[in-house]
Residue, then its C-alpha position, 0 to 999 in steps of 0.5 A: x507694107x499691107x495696113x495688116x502688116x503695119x497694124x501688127x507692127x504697131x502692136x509689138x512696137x511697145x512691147x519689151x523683148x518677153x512680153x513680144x515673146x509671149x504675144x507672138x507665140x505660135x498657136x497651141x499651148x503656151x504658159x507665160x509667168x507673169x511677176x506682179x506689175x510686169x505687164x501680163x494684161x498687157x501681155x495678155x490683150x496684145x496675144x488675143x489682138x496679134x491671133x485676130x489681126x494676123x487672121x487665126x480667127x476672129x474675136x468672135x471665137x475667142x474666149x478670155x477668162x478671168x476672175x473679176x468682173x472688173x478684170x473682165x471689163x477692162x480687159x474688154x475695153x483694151x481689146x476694143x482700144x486695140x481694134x478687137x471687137x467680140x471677144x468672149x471676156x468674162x469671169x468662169x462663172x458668168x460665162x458657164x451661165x450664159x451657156x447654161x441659160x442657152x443650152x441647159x433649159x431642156x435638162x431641167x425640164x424647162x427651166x434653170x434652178x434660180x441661181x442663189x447669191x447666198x447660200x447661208x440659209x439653204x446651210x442653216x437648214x441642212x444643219x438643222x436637218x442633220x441635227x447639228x446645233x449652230x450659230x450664224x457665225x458656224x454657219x457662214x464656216x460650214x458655208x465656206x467650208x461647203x464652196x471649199x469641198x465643190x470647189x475642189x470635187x469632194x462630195x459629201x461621201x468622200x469628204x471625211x477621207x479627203x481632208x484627212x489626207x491634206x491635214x485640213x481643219x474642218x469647223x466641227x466634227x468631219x462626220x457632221x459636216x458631211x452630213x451638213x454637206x448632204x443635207x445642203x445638197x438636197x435642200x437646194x434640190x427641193x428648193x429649185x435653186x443652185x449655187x455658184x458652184x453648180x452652175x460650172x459643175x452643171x455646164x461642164x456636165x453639159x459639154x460632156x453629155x450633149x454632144x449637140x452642146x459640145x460642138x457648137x460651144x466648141x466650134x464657137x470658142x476656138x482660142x482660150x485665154x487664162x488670166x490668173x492661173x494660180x487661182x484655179x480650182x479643180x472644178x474650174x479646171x474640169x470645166x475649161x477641159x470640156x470647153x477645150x475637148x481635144x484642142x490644146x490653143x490655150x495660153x494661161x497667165x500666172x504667178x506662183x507667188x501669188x497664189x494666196x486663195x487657197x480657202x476656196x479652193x484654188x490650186x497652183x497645181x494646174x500652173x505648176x503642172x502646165x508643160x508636164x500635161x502640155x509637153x510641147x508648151x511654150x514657156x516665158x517669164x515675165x519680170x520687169x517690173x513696170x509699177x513699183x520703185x526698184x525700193x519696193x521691188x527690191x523689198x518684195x524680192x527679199x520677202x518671196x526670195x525666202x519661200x520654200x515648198x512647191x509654188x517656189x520653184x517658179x517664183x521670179x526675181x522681178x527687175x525694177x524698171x522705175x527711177x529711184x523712190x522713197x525708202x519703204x518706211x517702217x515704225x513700231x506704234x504703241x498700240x493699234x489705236x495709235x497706228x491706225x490714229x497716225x496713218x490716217x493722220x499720215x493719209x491726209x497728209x498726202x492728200x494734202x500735199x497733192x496725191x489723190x485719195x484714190x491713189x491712197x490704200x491701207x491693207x491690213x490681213x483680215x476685215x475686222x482691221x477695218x473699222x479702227x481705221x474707217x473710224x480714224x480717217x473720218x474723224x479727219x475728214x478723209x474719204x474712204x472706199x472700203x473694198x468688199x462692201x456692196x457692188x458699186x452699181x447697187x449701191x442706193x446713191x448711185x442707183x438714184x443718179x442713174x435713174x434720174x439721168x434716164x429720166x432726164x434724157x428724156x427731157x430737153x436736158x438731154x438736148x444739153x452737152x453732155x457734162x452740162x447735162x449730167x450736172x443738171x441730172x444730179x442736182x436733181x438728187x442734190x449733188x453737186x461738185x462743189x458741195x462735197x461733205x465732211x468725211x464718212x458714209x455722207x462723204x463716201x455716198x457723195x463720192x460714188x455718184x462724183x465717180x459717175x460725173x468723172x465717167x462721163x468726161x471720160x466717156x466724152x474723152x474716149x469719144x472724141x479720141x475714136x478715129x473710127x467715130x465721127x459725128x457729134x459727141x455723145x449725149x446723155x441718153x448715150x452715157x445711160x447706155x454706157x453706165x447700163x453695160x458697165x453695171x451688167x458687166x460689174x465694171x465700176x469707176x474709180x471712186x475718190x477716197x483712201x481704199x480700205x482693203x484686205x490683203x486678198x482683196x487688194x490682189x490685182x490692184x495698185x496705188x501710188x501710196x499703200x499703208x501695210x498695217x498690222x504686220x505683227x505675229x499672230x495678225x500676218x501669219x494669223x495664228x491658225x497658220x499651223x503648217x509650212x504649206x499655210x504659213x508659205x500661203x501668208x508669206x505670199x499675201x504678204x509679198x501681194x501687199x508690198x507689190x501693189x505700191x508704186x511709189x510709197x510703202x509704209x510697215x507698220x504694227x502697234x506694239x501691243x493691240x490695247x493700250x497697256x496690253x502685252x507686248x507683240x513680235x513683228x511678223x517673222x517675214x520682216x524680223x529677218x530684215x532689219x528694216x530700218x524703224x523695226x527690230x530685228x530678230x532671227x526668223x523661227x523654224x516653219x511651222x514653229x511659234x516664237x518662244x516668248x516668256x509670256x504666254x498669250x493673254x486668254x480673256x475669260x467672259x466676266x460671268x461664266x467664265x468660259x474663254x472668249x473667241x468672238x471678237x466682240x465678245x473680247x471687246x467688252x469682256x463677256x459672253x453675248x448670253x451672259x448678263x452685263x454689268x452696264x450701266x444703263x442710264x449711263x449708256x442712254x447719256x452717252x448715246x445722246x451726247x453721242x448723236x448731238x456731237x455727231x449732228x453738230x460735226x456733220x458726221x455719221x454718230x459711229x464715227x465718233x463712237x461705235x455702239x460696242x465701245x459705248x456699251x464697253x464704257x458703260x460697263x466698265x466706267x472708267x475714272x482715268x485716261x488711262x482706263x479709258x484708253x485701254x477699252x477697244x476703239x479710244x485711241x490717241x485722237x479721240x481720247x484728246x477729242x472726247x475724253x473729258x465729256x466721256x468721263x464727265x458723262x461716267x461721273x454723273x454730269x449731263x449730256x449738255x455739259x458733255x457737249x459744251x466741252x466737246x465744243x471747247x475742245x474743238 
């Protein structure tokens, strides 16, 4: 046997009998559904490798796509594990940008428009121009909606017409948004710059016109790779046909189940339609599940085993490969400050019985769900990442540390081995292993810069397991070359602490423990699901968040969302189910509300009296413009006694109480428990924890004595 031929015959040794399928595919266009935890990038790195080894081509003139920095770089690092160098791995957007930076100078004259990270202003001004009164919050709308229509090709003229066809609900008037649309158009002309949608529609543009561009994009790029197919847009979808021209050697990866980013624009239709435009396809399904228990995995069948509409008829019925597990748990709590009080008591809980905080996640619908749950796990201690907030690489402590290992490279530290010398460097900037803090932004903070003491011994690992290294182990100097191409490439390390994320931004990743909250209806499906097609696309994140457990999975809602406040229903999805812990109910026709003898509670603000949408507006019971009723004095006390239990605990002041639940005690003084439990952010910990300095605050006693008893309290 050739070293070729034994190469190739250690690649498809691991594989099961669909992933060898999909992997030895003969050239040309192949679509492979991949159910969740089946293995696709597996799947997918191991074609990529079989094309190059057998000598289709070389890495080099390969081109993967996918819709993640993160996916991107650990895609490139399996590539490389596999004996595969130079491969085009990159998300849509950075690889149309590094071809417009190369081929597109010319057709602006010389120079690229700035790319923008933040659109928001360019909306606001459009808005203004078109004479449009608007807020921040209807800006960021006519933001989305904007990325929405370029997404999908609709211009400003056809934009009325079009979402009027799908039934769309637009943020305001369809006439003002296409004006809005226009205006926005034209004042990044006049700025210089370009959004993230320009640079693929500009790209795609340049493959077309420039056949100079085209040919040798074309003669570079002869094999693609599609990871994540479902989540196409038809503008990222013009631009792989340029980049293909009249070639078809394409395989794209999907799963019909999760097409859950409708909102920007994302369409299963390239997926569904895939073997109708490609008639010589080759098709193959993925569905042994290699990550969850067949507990979960049977749970997740149930749930998308009921979806109708389109992306169902290709939905999987996915086979657990795992040994048994627990049972998935469900429990009904009082209310949302309860839930989120007993999960994080539950996440610590694990922690403590061994499971690490970075195999720990709680998923909830929508980002408000966070801070109830961000407050709740510090107040035990427990490390939290949230996903969504600022890039690893760009956060302060972790810029700090990297600056400072330079520096030290440069130094005879750098002469050290090379953990030593990472502890050295980051003593500098007054971290060390052994001095982790108490739970919140300290915690977290010092929890980024560990994941970068952890890299380097995986750095080191990697090193010593590479036949192909010989020679001493890498230094310091060699690590900041590591830690500069994972920051330009957005290839971040794990960081230790419960993961706090929504269900969209949990697509695409897993953990041994996940906490699925507020599954009551009204939350998931969130109320503005009107239609069978969107109320399909929530049943859908849902069964995204029930795969991405391996082993533990917990449902749960609170009964009522504030203490005392009207009783809610379990989401419909589950109802039907009869889990046990949850009622069970008949699930109602698509598209229809529950029948419920009481109608929804509409909070009305306390001075005009007009309805409250904004979530903080709720919160305290009143319009941000209308004038408060809070007691001023009262607020100052506790915002002192606020800060000073805070310092004394070693812990950020708003997780003890954040500004808005203040603002709702001062306004409100409550004289009881009761009253006090029922106002946003007090649940069952901290009304024990803080209640009686809280109300001896309310009836007139000092700060110093508020403290004393919180100290009593312990």
């Amino acid at each position: 046997m050739s070293a070729r031929d034994e190469a190739i015959h250690l690649l498809l040794s691991g594989l099961d009998p669909e992933q060898c399928e999909a992997v030895t595919a003969e050239p040309g266009p192949v679509c492979v559904l991949a159910g969740a935890g089946t293995g696709k990038t597996r799947a997918v790195t191991h074609r990529i490798a079989w094309r190059v080894l057998r000598g289709d081509m070389r890495g080099q003139h390969v081109t993967a796509v996918t819709f993640t920095a993160r996916a991107a770089g650990e895609m490139r690092d399996r590539l490389r594990g596999l004996g595969v160098a130079g491969v085009n791995a990159r998300t849509f957007h950075s690889a149309a940008l590094r071809q417009l930076r190369y081929f597109g100078t010319k057709r602006f004259g010389g120079q690229l428009p700035e790319l923008v990270d933040s659109t928001l202003k360019f909306t606001a001004i459009a808005a203004a121009r078109a004479g449009l009164q608007t807020s921040r919050a209807k800006n960021y709308d006519l933001t989305t909606e904007i990325e929405w229509a370029a997404s999908s090709l609709i211009g400003p003229d056809d934009y009325v017409s079009a979402i009027a066809a799908i039934g769309r609900d637009a943020p305001a008037a369809p006439e003002d948004v296409a004006k809005v649309y226009a205006a926005y158009i034209e004042a990044k002309r006049r700025a210089g710059v370009m959004d993230f949608a320009d640079v693929l529609a500009y790209t795609a543009d340049l493959i077309t016109d420039v056949d100079a561009a085209a040919d040798q994009i074309r003669n570079q790029y002869r094999f693609f790779v599609v990871d994540e197919y479902q989540d196409v847009t038809p503008l990222q979808q013009r631009l792989l046909d340029a980049w293909l021209g009249d070639r078809d050697d394409i395989t794209v990866v999907g799963d019909a189940s999760q097409t859950i980013y409708s909102f920007t624009g994302a369409t299963s239709e390239h997926l569904l339609g895939f073997t109708r435009k490609h008639p010589g396809a080759q098709l193959v399904r993925l569905v042994r599940d290699y990550r969850s228990t067949p507990q979960v995995v049977g749970l997740a069948n149930q749930i998308i085993g009921e979806s109708k509409g389109r992306e169902a008829k290709m939905r999987l019925e996915l086979i657990g490969q795992r040994p048994d597990g627990p049972a998935v748990s469900a429990e009904v709590f009082a209310d949302e400050a309860e839930e989120a009080d007993m999960i994080a008591r539950r996440c610590r809980q694990l922690i403590a019985d061994g499971t690490s905080p970075s195999e720990v996640a709680v998923l909830y619908r929508t980002n408000a769900q966070s801070q109830a749950y961000e407050e709740a796990l510090a107040s035990y201690g427990v490390p939290t990442v949230v996903t969504g907030a600022a890039r690893f690489f760009d956060r302060p402590e972790v810029r700090q540390a990297v600056i400072a290992m330079r520096s030290a490279a440069k130094t005879d530290i750098g002469e050290m081995p090379l953990a030593e010398a990472v502890a050295a460097a980051l003593d500098a900037v007054g971290w060390r292993a052994d001095a982790a803090p108490s739970g919140g932004a300290q915690r977290e903070a010092w929890e980024a810069v560990a994941a970068l003491a952890s890299l380097a011994d995986q750095f080191l690992d990697h090193h010593r397991a590479d036949p192909d290294k010989d020679g001493p182990d890498p230094d310091l100097d060699a690590f900041c070359a590591e830690l500069g191409r994972r920051a330009s490439e957005q290839h971040a390390p794990a960081v230790e602490g419960v993961t706090l994320a929504s269900l969209h931004a949990a697509k695409g990743l897993e953990w041994d423990a996940v906490f699925l909250v507020g599954l009551a209806d009204g939350t998931l499906p969130t109320t503005f699901a009107r239609t069978e097609t969107a109320l399909e696309e929530e049943r859908r994140l849902l069964y995204v968040g029930i795969t991405r457990a391996r082993e533990r999975l917990q449902l749960s809602y609170g009964l009522a969302r504030n203490s005392g406040g009207r009783e809610r229903r379990l989401t419909r999805f589950l109802a039907p189910l009869g889990l046990g812990g949850f009622p069970k109910t008949p699930e109602p026709a698509p598209g229809k509300p529950r029948s419920s003898k009481k109608a929804a509670k509409v909070l009305d603000c306390s001075g005009c009296g007009k309805p409250l949408t904004d979530a903080r507006d709720r919160k305290l019971g009143h319009c941000a413009d209308c004038p408060a009723t809070m007691d001023e004095e009262l607020f100052e006390r506790l915002r002192d006694w606020r800060v000073t239990v805070a310092k004394r605990d070693g812990k950020p002041a708003f997780t003890v109480f954040t500004d808005v639940t203040l603002i709702a005690i001062a306004e409100r003084c409550p004289g009881s428990d009761r009253e006090l439990a029922a106002l946003h952010g007090i649940g069952k910990s901290k009304l024990d924890k803080y209640g009686p300095a809280v109300l001896s605050l309310v009836n007139g006693g000092t700060v110093d004595d508020a403290v004393a008893m919180c100290e009593e309290a312990g």
